[in-house]
C-alpha positions as CSV (number, residue, x, y, z in Angstrom):
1,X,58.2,122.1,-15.4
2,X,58.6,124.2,-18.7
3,X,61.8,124.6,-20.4
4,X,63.1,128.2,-20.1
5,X,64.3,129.8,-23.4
6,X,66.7,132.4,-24.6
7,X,63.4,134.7,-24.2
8,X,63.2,133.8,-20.6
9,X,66.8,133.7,-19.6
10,X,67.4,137.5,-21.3
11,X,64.4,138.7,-19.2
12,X,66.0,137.3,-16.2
13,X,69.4,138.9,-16.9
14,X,67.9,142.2,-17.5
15,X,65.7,142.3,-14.1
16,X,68.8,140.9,-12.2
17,X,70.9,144.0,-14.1
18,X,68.0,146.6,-13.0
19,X,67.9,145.4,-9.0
20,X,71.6,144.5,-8.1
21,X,73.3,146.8,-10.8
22,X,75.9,147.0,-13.0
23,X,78.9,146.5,-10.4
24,X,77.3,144.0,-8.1
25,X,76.2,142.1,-10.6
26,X,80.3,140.2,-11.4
27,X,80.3,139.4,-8.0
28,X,77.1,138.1,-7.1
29,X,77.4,135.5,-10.4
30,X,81.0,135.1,-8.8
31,X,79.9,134.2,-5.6
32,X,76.8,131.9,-7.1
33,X,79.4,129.7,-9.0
34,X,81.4,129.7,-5.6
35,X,78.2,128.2,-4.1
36,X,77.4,125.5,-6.8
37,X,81.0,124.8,-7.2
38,X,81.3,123.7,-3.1
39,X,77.8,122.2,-3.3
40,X,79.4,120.0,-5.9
41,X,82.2,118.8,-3.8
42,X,80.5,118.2,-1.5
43,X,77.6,115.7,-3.2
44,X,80.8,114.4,-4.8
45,X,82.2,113.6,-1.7
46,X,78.9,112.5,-0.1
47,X,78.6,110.3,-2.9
48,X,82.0,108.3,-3.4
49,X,81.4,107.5,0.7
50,X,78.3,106.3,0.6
51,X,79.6,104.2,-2.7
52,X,82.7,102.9,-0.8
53,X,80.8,102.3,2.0
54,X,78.2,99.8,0.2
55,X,81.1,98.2,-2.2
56,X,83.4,97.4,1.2
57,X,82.1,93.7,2.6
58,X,81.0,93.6,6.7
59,X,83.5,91.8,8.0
60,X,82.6,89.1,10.0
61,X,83.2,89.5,14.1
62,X,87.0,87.8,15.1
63,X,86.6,85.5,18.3
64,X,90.5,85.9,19.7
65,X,89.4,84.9,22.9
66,X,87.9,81.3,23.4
67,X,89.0,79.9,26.4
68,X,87.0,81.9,29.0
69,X,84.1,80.7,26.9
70,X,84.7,77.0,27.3
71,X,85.9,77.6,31.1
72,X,82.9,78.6,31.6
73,X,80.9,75.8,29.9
74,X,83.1,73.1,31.8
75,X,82.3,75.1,35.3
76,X,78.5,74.4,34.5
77,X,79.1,71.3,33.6
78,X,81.3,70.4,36.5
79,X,78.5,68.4,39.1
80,X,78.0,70.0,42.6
81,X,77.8,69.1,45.8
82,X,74.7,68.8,47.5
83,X,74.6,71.9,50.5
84,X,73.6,71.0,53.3
């Protein structure tokens, strides 16, 4: 992509001048640097959560419970009686 120029970037200014005007002109450069301003917030924001997100170790899954585990185990290990 070529780099634009002072040439390129007075033509621009004047077109924009001759379609939108002399008094719409303020506000539609106010409401463009509105845009970019929120747009970079936002990848800002985007950014520090997918960086916190990739910095923060998984943590590993907490067994509180282990007794129904192991009363379970010693039911199938407990021998049956043959049915008659």
């Amino acid at each position: 992509m070529p780099n634009i120029g002072p040439a390129e970037i007075l033509l621009i200014l004047i077109v924009a001048l001759v379609v939108f005007g002399p008094r719409k002109l303020p506000e539609l450069g106010k409401s463009l640097g509105h845009g970019l301003r929120e747009f970079r917030k936002g990848t800002a924001g985007l950014k520090a959560e997918l960086d916190g997100g990739l910095r923060e170790p998984v943590p590993a899954p907490v067994v509180t419970d282990v007794q129904p585990a192991v009363a379970a185990s010693a039911v199938a290990a407990a021998p049956r009686a043959p049915q008659a």
